[in-house]
N, C-alpha and C positions, 0 to 999 in steps of 0.2 A: 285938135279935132281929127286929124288925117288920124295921131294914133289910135283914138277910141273907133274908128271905124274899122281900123285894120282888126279890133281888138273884138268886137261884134263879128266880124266876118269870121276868124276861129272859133269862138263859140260854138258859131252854129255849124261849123265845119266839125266839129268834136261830135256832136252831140247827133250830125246825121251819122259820124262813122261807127257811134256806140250802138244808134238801134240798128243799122246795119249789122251790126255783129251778135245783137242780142239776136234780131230776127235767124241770121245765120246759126247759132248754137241750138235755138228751139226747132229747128229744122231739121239738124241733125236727129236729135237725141227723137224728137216724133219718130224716125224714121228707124229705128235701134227699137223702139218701145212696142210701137205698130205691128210693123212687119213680121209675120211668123217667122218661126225658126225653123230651118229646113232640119229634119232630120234621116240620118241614114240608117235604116233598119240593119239588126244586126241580128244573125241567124246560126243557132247553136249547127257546130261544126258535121255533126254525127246527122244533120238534117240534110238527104238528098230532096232538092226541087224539081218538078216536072216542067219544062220549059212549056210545054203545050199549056200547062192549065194555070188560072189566075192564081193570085193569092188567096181568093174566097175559096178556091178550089184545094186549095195545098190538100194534098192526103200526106199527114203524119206519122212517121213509122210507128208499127205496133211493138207496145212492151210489153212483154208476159214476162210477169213476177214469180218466183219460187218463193213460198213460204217457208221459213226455218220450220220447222217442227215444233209442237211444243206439248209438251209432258204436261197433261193433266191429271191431279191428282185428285181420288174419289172423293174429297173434302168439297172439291168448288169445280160449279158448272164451266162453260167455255167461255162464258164473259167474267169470269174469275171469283165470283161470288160463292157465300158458303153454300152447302148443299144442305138438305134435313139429312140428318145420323141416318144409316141403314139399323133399320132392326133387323135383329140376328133371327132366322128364322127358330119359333119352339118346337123341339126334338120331339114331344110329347107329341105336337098337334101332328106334326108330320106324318112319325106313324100313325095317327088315328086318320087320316086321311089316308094313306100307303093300306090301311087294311090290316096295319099293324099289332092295330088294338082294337080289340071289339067289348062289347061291354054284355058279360056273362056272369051268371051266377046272384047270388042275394047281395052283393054290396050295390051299393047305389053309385051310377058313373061318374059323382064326383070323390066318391073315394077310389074308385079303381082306378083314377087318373092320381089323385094324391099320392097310391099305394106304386106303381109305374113311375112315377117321379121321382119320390122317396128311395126305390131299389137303385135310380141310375148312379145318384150319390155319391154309393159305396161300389160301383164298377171301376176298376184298376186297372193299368196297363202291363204292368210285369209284375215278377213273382216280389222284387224288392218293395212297390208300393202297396201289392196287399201283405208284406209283413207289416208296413208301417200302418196302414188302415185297421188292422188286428190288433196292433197295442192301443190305436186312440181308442177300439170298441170295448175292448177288453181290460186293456191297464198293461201299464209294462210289468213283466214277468208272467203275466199270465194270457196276452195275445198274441198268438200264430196263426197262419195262413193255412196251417192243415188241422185247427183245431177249434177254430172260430164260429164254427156252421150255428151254433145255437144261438150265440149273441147277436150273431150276423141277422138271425133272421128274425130276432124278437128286436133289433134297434129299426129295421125296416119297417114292420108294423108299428115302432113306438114313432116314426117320422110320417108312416104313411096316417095313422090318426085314427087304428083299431084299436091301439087297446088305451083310449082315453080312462081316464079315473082309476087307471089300477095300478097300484104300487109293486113295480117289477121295475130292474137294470136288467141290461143284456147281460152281466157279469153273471145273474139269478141261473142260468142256461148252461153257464159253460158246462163241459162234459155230463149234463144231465141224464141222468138213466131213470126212466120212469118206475123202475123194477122196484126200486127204494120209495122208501116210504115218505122221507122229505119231501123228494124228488114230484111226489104222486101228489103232493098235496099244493106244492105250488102250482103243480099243471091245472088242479083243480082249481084253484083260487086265479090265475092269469086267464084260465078258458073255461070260464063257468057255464053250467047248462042254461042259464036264461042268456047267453049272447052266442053261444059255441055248442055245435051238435060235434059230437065226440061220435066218429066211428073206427071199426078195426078191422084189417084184413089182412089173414092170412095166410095167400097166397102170393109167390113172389111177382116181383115189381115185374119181371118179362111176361106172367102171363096175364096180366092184367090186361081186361078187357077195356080200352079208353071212351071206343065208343059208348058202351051201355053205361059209364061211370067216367064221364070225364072230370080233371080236376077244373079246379077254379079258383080267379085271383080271391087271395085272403086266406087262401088253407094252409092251414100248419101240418107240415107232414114229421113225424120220428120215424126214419125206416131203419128198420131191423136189419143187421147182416144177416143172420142165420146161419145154417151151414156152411162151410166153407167161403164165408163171408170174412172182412178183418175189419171192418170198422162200421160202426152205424153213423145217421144222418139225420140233420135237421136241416130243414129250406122251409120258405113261403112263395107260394106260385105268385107273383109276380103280374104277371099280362096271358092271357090267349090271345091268337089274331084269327084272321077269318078263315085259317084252313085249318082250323083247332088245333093248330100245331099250341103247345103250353111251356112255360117260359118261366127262370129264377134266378134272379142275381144269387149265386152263392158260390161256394168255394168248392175248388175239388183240386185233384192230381193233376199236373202236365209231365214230361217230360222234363221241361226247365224248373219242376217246384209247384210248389200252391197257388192259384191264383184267387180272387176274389171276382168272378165277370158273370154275364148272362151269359145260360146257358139253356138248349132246347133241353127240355127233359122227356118227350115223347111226341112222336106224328100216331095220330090213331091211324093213319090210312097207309103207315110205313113202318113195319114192329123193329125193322133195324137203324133208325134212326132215332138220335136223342143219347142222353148222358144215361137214362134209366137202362135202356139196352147195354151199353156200353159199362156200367157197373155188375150188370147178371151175368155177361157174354163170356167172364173166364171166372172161375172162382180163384182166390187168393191172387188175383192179380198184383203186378205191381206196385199200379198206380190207385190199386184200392178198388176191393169189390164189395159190394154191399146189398140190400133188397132181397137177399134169397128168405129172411124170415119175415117178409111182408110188410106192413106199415101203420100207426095210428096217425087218424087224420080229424083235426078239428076244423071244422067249417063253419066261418060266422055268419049268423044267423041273419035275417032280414030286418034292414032297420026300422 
């Protein structure tokens, strides 16, 4: 008996020291789980603090940023997207805006724009590329830049869209002389009297009066050397602009060689200005004088 008592009285000597200890462990661990956790603010180095003012207050030092630079190209805007293509401004419209080109005589303004367009074509920058621009008009062996003026100006009018329906190459031109009688009969058949007023005059190109007779885009001119003259000429006027100064892609003398470019060919309100002066101004010049025996001139007619 005395043992089972002793033996009952550990039990429960056990069993107060276990919740004793349970209770002690849940105490703890409450008190770990509970309790916030202190923490110590930690403050970037490069930050000076003002002792006077709270932390709501802190003023923060200012950063001013340098932007790299960066190279935008014409393709895409500054958020880097494509841009729409630039159109190329048109040379045509330009001048006709500039006062360049004014719209005279019987073609109708959509041909004196085709006939201006058509001449630029064949404008060249050195004497090398209107040699090469005279064989593709011409053909090789028989295109050169001091000898081109016929084909030159009849492949102009075949591009600007005058002499539609009629069976003519610019090769038909080369070295043409009306004097002959071939010569006479394809002028007739290329510039016939129902599309082409055929006129003649026989005083030279310096005294030609521009005001009372100005030329006009679409005329075919043959000028005569004449006297003391060394070569004759074929061109087609081209463009006027609004100070009637009158204009021709066609070939003439430089210094450097032949060229194929625009050229003024008379100011009425300046008789020394233009290539017309400049061919009468010396006889046997050089670089080629011509107009002292006057000129035949076909004018197309009104459509």
């Amino acid at each position: 008996m005395a043992t089972l008592k002793y033996l009952s009285l550990g039990l429960v000597i056990g069993i107060l020291v276990s919740i004793l200890g349970i209770g002690f462990i849940l105490v703890f661990m409450a008190r770990f789980t509970y309790l916030p956790a202190t923490i110590t603010p930690v403050f970037p180095t490069n930050i000076r603090l003002n002792p006077s003012t709270t932390p709501a207050q802190e003023q923060l030092p200012t950063v001013t940023f340098t932007p790299t630079p960066t190279v935008m190209t014409p393709s895409t805007d500054r958020m880097g997207s494509p841009l729409p293509p630039t159109e190329t401004p048109d040379a045509v419209q330009t001048t006709i805006n500039n006062g360049g080109l004014i719209f005279t005589g019987a073609l109708s303004n959509t041909q004196q724009i085709a006939l201006y367009r058509a001449s630029l074509n064949y404008v060249q920058s050195s004497v090398h590329d209107s040699i090469h621009k005279a064989k593709e008009i011409n053909g090789v062996g028989y295109g050169n830049s001091d000898n081109i003026c016929g084909p030159l100006a009849i492949a102009i009018m075949q591009d600007g869209g005058l002499l539609n329906n009629i069976e003519v190459v610019p090769h038909d031109f080369w070295l043409l002389n009306p004097n002959a009688s071939g010569d006479q009969k394809l002028l007739d058949r290329v510039f016939s009297p129902d599309r082409f007023l055929h006129i003649k005059f026989q005083g030279p190109l310096n005294k030609t009066n521009w005001h009372d007779f100005p030329l006009q885009p679409g005329d075919f001119l043959y000028i005569w050397h004449g006297s003391g003259g060394n070569f004759d000429h074929m061109l087609v006027v081209t463009r006027v602009d609004s100070n009637l100064n009158t204009y021709s892609v066609t070939n003439y003398g430089t210094q450097a060689g032949f060229v194929i470019a625009e050229t003024l060919l008379y100011n009425p309100s300046d008789p020394t200005a233009g290539i017309f002066h400049t061919w009468t101004q010396e006889r046997n010049a050089i670089l080629g004088s011509t107009g002292f025996g006057g000129f035949d001139l076909w004018r197309p007619l009104s459509p």
